[in-house]
C-alpha positions as CSV (number, residue, x, y, z in Angstrom):
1,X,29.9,3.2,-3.9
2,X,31.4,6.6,-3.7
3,X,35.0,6.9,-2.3
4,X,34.5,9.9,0.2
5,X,31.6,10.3,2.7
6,X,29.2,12.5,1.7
7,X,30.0,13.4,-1.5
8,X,27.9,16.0,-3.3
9,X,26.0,15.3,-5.9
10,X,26.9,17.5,-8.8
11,X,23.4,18.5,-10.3
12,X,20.5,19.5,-8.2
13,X,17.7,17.0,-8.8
14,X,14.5,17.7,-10.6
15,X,12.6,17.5,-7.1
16,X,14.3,20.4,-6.0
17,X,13.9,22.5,-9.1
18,X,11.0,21.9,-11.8
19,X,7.5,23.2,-11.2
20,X,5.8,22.0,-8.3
21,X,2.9,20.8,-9.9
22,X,4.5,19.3,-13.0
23,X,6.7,17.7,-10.9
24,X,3.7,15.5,-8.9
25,X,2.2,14.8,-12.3
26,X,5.3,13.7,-13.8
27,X,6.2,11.5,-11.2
28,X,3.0,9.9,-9.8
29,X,1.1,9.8,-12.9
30,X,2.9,6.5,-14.1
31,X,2.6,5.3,-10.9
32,X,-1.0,5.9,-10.5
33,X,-1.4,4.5,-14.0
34,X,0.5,1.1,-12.3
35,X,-1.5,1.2,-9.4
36,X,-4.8,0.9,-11.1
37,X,-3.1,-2.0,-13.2
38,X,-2.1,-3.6,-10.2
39,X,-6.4,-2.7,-8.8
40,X,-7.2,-4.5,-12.1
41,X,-5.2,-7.7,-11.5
42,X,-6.3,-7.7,-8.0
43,X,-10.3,-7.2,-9.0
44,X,-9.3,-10.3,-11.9
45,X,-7.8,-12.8,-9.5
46,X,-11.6,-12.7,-7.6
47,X,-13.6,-12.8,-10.9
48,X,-11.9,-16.1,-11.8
49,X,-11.7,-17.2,-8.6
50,X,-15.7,-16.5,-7.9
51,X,-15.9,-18.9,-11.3
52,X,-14.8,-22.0,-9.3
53,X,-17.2,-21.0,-6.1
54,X,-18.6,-18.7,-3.3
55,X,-16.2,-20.4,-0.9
56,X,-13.4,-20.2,-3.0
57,X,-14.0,-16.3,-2.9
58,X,-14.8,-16.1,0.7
59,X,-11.5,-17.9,1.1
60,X,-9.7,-15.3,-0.6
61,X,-11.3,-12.4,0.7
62,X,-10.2,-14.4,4.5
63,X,-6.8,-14.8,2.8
64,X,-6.9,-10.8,2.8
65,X,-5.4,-9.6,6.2
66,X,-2.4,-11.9,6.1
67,X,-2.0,-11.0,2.9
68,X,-2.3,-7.4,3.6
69,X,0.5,-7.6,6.4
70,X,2.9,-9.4,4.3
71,X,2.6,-6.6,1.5
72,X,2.4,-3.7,4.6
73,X,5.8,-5.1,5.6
74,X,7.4,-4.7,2.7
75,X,6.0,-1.2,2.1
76,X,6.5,0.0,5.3
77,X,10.3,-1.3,4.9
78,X,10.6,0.8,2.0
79,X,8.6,3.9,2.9
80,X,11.5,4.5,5.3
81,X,14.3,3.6,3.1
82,X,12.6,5.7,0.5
83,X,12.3,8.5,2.9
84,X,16.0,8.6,3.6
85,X,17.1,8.2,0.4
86,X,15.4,10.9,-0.9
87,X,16.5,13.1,2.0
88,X,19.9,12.2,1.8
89,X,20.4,13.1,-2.0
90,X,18.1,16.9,-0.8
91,X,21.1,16.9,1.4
92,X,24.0,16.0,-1.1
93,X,25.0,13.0,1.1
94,X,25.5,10.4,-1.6
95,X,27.4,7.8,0.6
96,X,24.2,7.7,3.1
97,X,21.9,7.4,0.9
98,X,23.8,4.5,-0.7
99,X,24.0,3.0,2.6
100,X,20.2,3.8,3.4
101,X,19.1,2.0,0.3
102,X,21.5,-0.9,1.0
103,X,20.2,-1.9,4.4
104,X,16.0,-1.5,3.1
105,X,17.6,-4.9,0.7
106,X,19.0,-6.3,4.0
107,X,15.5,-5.6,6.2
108,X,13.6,-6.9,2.8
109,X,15.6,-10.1,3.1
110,X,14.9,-10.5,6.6
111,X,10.7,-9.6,6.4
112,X,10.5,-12.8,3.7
113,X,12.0,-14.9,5.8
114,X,9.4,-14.3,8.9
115,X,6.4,-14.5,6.3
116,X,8.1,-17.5,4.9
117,X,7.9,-19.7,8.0
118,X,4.7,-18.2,8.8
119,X,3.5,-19.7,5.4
120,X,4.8,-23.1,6.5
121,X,3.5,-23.2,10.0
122,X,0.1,-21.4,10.1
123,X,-1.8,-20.9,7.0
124,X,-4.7,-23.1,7.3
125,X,-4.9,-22.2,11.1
126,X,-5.2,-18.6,10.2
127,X,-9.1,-19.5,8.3
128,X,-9.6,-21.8,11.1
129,X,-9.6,-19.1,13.9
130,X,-11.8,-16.8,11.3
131,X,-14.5,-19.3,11.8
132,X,-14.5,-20.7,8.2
133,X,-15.9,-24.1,7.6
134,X,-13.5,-26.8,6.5
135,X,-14.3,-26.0,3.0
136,X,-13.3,-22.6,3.1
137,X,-10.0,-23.6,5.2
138,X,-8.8,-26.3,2.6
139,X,-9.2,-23.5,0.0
140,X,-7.5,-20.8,2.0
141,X,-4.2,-23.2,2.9
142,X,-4.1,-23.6,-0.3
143,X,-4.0,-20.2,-1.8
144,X,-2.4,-18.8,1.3
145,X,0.9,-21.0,1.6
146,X,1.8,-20.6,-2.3
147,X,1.4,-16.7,-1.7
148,X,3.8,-16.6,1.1
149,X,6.3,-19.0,0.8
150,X,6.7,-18.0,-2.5
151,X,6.8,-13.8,-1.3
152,X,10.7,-12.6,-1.9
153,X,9.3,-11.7,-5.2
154,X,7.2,-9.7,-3.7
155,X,9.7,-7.9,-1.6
156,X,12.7,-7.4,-4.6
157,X,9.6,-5.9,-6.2
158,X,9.0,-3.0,-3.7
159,X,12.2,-2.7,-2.0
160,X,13.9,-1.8,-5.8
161,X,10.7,0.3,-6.9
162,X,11.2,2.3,-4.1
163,X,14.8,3.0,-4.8
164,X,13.3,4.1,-7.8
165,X,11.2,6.0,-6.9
166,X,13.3,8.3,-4.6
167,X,15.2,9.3,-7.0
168,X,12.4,10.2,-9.1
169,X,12.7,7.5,-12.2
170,X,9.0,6.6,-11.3
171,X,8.5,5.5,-14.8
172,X,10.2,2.8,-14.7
173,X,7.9,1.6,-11.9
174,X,5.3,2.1,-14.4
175,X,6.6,-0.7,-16.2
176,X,7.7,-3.2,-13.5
177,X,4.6,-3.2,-11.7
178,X,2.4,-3.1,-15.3
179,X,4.0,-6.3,-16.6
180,X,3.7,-8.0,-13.4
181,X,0.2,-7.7,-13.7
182,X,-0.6,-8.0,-17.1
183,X,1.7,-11.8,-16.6
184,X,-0.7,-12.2,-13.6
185,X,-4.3,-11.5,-15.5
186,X,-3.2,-13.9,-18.6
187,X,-1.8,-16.5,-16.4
188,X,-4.6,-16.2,-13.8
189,X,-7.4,-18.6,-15.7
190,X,-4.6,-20.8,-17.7
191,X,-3.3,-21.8,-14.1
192,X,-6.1,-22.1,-12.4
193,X,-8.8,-23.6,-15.2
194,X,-6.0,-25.8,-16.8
195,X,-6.2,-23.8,-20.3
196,X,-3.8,-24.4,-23.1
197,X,-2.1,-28.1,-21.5
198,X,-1.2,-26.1,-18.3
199,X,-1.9,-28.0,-14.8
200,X,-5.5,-27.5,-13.7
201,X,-4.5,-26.0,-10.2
202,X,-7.5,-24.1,-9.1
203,X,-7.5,-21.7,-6.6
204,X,-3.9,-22.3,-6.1
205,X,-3.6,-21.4,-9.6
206,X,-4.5,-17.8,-8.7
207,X,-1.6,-17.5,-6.4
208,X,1.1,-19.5,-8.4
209,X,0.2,-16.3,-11.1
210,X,0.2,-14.1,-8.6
211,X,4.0,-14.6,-6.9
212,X,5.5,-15.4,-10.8
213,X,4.1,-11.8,-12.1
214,X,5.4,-10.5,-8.4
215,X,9.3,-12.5,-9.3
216,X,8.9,-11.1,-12.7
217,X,8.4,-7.3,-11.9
218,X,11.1,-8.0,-8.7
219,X,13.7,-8.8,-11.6
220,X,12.7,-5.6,-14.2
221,X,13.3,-3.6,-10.8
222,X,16.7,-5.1,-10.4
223,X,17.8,-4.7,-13.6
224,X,16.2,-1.1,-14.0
225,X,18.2,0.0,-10.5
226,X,21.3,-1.7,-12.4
227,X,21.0,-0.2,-15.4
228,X,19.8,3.8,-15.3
229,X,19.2,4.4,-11.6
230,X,22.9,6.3,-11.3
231,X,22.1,8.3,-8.6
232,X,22.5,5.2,-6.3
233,X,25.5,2.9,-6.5
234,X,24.8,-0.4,-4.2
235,X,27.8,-2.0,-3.5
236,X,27.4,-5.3,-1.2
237,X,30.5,-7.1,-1.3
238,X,31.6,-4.4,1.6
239,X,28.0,-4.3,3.2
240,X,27.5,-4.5,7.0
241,X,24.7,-4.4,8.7
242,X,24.4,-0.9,11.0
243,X,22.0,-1.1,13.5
244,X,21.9,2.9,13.7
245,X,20.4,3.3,9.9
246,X,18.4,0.3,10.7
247,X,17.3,2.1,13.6
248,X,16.2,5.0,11.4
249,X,14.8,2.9,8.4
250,X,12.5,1.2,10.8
251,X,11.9,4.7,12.7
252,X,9.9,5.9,9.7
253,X,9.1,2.4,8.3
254,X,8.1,0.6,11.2
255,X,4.6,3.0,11.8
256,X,3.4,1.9,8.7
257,X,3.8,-1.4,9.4
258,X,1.6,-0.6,12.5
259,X,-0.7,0.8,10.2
260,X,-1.1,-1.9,7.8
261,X,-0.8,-4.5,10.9
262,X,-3.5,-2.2,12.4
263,X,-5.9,-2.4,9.5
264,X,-5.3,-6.8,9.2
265,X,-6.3,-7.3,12.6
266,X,-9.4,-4.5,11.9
267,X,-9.8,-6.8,8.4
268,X,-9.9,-10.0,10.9
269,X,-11.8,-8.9,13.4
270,X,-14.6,-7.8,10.9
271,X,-14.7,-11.0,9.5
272,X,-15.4,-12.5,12.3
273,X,-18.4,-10.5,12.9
274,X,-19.5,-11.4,9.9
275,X,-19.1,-14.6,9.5
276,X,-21.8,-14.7,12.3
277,X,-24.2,-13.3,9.8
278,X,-23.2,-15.4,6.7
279,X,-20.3,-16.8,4.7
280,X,-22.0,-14.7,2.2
281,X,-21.8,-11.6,4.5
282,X,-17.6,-12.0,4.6
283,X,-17.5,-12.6,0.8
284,X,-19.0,-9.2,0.6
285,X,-16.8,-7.3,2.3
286,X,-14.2,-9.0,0.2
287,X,-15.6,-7.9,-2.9
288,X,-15.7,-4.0,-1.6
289,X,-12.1,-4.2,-0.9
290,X,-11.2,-5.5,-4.1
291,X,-13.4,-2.8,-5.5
292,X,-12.2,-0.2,-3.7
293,X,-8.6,-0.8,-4.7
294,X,-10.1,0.9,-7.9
295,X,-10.4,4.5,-5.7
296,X,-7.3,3.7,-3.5
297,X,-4.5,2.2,-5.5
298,X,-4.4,5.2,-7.9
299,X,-4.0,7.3,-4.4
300,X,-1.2,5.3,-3.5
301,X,0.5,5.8,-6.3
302,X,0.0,9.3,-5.8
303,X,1.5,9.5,-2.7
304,X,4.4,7.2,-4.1
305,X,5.1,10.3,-6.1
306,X,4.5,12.6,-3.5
307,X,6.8,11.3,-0.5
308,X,10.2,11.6,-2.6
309,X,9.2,15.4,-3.6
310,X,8.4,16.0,0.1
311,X,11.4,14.1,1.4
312,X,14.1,15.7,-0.7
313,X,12.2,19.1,-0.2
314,X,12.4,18.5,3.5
315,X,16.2,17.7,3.0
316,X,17.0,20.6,1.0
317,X,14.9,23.1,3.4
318,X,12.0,24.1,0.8
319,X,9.0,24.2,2.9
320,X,7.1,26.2,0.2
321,X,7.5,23.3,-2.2
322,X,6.5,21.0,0.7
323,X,3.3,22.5,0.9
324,X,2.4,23.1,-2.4
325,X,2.9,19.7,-2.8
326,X,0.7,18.2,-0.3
327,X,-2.3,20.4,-1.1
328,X,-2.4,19.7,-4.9
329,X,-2.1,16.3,-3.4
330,X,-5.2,16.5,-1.3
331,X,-6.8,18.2,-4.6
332,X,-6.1,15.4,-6.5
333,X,-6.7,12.3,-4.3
334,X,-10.4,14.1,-3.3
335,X,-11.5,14.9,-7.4
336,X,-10.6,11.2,-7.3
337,X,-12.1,9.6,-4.3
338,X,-15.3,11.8,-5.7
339,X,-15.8,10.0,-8.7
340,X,-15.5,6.7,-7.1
341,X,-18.3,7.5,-4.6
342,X,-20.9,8.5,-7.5
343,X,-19.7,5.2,-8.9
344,X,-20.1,3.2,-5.8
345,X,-23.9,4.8,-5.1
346,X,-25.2,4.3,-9.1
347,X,-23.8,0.9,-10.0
348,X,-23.2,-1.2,-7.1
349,X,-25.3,-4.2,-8.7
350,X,-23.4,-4.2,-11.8
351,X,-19.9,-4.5,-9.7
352,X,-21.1,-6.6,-7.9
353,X,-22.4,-9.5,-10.7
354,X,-18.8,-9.0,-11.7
355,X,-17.8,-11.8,-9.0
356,X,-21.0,-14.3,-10.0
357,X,-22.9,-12.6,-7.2
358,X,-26.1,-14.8,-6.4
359,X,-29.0,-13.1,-5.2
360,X,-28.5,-13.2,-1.5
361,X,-24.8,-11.8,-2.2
362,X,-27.1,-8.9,-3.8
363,X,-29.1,-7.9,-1.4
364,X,-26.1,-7.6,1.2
365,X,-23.7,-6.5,-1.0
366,X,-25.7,-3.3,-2.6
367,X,-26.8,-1.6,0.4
368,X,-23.2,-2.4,1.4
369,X,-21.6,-1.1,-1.3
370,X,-23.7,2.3,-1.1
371,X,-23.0,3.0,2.6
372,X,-19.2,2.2,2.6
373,X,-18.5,4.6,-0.2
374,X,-19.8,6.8,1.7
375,X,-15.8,7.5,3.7
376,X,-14.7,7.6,-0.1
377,X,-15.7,11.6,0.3
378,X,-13.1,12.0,2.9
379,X,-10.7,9.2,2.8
380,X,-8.6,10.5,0.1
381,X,-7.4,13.8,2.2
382,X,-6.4,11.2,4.9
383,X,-4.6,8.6,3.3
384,X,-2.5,11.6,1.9
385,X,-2.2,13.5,5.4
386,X,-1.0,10.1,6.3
387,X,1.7,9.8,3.6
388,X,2.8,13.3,4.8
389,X,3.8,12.8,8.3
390,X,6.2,10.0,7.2
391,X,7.9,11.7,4.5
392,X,8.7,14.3,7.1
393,X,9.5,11.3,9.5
394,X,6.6,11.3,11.8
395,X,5.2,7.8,11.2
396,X,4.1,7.5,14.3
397,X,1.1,10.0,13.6
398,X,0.1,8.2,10.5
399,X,0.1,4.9,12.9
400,X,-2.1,6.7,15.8
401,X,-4.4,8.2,13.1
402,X,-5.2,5.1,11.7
403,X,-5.0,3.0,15.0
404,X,-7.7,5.2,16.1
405,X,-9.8,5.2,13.2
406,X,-9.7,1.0,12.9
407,X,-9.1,-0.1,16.1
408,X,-10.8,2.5,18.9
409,X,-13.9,3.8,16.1
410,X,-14.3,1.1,13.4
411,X,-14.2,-2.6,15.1
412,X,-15.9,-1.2,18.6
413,X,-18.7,0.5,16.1
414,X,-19.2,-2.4,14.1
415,X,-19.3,-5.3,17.1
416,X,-22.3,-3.2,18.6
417,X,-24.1,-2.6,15.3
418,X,-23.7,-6.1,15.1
419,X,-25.9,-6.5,18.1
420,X,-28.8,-5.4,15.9
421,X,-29.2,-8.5,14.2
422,X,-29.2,-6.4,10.5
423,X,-25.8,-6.8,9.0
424,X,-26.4,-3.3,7.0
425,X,-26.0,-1.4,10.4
426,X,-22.6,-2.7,10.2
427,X,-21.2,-0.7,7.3
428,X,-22.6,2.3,9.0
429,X,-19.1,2.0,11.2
430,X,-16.6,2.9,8.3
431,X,-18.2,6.3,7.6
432,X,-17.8,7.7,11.4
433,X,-14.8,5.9,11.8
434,X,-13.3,8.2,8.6
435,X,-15.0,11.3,10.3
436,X,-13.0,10.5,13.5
437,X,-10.0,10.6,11.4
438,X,-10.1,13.6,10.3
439,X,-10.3,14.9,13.5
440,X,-6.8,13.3,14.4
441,X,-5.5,14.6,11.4
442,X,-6.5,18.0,11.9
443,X,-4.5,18.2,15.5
444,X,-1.4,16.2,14.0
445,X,-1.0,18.9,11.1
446,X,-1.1,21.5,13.7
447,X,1.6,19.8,16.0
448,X,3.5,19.4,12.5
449,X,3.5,22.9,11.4
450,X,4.5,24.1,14.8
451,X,7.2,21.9,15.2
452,X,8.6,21.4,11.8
453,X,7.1,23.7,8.9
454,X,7.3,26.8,11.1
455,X,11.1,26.1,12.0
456,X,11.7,25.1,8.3
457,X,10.8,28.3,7.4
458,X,12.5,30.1,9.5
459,X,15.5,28.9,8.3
460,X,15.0,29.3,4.6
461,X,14.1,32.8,5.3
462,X,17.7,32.7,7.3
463,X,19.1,31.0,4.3
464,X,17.8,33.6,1.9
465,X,18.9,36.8,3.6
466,X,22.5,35.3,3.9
467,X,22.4,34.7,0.4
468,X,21.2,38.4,-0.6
């Protein structure tokens, strides 16, 4: 750790200086390219587990908001730590960012524990309440416990690619999170088939692969962070907790918790409408979000890159680069959401005898597929909006925007189209739900540039005149 409190840092860093857009290629291309690979392993772990049977997969796709939570904790956790990190350095505050990135390891720590008991107290309770049969329960405890019991992986993982990450070495993310999941796609039918003299563990198998690749790519983190991530110097044998930057860690971070909390309880709620319909039904619907990961993940990855560029931008009072950034952004994340939806509309059968579809998992699953791609068209500006107001640390709009859009549009829409009796009225909620949100959107950017671009501007125009 640096001796003197805020110490400058003696270069300026690449986000403050190199070509806008060269700069978002540079750093969320790899991570984009990691994302998908992570998308891949994802869309895998169903294929084999579809192989073993339809309630092994329906088990899974239960398994999904729990899981989704304990990953949306962990993110959320380090979108804020990221955030400050970032800023500090735009700032030339080395010492706080050291400390910011220091306390997102000590809030990591403390988000395994929670899932860590919950893994050991409720996991078969959680399929229980969802209305699966006892079949699908048995399968779900035993998927569920292994994947979050066995979660600090999962948290070294993010907490250290995010350190990474805000200091622009996205790269290196690259690699972490691509051999985690190339481990996890080889190991996925050895462990759960039995193949080569390995234990036939069955759908446990897809989780035991799962939280190895996650401990493997935590440990490449950890050792990339040690190793070439200079720009931070973690020093814990002095360490003590603050509440004040935990304070603003969770400030920014906790919102997207929200979020993701937000869209596990929509996840939850949806499958128990379904389930009402058919096992079958809920299997569906857990295919399309394995699917969709394809059109998403690479988005994610492109706000990964974005944040950091924002962040430090914000820091170092460069609204023009701010901007430019979040409308190539928005460029990018809709040419991509675009493809996905032709995708979607002309080969939904063929995606969908990816996962040993039978025929009545056909004729729900294609009209299915074709109406929820629909959002695709606009989803992409939204999630990236989203990403925007917390880099600028304004979670809490990304939390009401998607609060509204799951939880006052989506689940209300989808219990009454329920009432129909035809489960294909159903999907029908997603699209007007992502209309709705970009209506919230629209009046959040405008409360944004009023109260934060407007002023930033200001003073960089102070800033410049001094200068001259």
């Amino acid at each position: 750790m640096a001796n003197e409190t805020n110490a400058p840092v003696e270069t300026e860093n690449k986000m403050g200086t190199m070509p806008v857009n060269r700069l978002l290629v540079t750093m969320a291309l790899p991570m984009m390219i990691s994302m998908l690979v992570q998308a891949l392993y994802n869309v895998v772990d169903s294929i084999f587990v579809s192989r073993i049977s339809e309630d092994a997969l329906t088990a899974v796709s239960m398994a999904y908001p729990m899981q989704n939570l304990l990953i949306g904790l962990a993110s959320g956790l380090a979108v804020g730590m990221n955030a400050l990190v970032s800023r500090a350095l735009g700032e030339k505050k080395q010492d706080t960012a050291n400390q910011m990135a220091m306390h997102g390891v000590f809030l990591g720590a403390c988000g395994y524990l929670i899932f860590l008991i919950l893994g050991l107290t409720i996991a078969r309770r959680f399929f229980v309440v969802q209305g699966a049969s006892a079949a699908i329960a048995d399968y779900g405890h035993d998927y569920l416990s292994v994947v979050l019991c066995m979660s600090f992986g999962l948290y070294v993982e993010i907490i250290f690619e995010r350190m990474l990450q805000s200091t622009g070495k996205t790269l290196y993310t690259m690699f972490t999170q691509g051999i985690g999941a190339i481990f996890n796609i080889i190991f996925d039918p050895i462990l759960i088939f039995g193949l080569f003299g390995a234990p036939k563990l069955g759908i446990a198998g897809a989780a035991w692969a799962t939280v190895l690749g996650q401990i493997l790519a935590g440990c490449l983190a950890l050792i990339f962070n040690t190793k070439v991530n200079k720009e931070l110097q973690l020093d814990f044998r002095k360490f003590r907790p603050e509440l004040k930057a935990i304070g603003q860690i969770l400030y920014i971070g906790v919102p997207s918790v929200l979020m993701v909390a937000i869209g596990s309880i929509m996840t939850f709620s949806v499958n128990r409408i379904l389930v009402v319909f058919s096992s079958t039904a809920v299997a569906v619907f857990g295919v399309y979000f394995k699917l969709q990961s394809f059109a998403f993940m690479p988005i994610f990855g492109l706000n990964n890159g974005m944040v950091p560029i924002i962040a430090y931008n914000y820091g170092a009072v460069k609204p023009e680069r701010m901007i430019k950034t979040l409308k190539l952004a928005i460029f990018y994340a809709t040419c991509i959401m675009v493809i996905a939806c032709i995708i979607f509309q002309t080969l939904p059968e063929q995606l969908l005898l990816l996962f040993s579809a039978s025929d009545e998992m056909l004729s729900i699953g294609i009209p299915a597929l074709r109406i929820l791609s629909v959002c695709f068209l606009v989803a992409g500006a939204n999630v990236v909006i989203s990403s925007f107001f917390q880099a600028v640390g304004n979670g809490v709009y990304s939390m009401l925007m998607s609060l509204f859009r799951q939880l006052v549009f989506l689940v209300p829409l989808a219990y009454l189209f329920s009432k129909s009796g035809n489960v294909n009225m159903v999907w029908l909620a997603w699209p007007i739900a992502e209309v709705a949100a970009v209506a919230c959107n629209i009046i959040f950017m405008y409360r944004i540039n009023r109260n934060i671009l407007r002023p930033l501007k200001k003073e960089a125009s102070e800033r410049k005149t001094q200068i001259s």
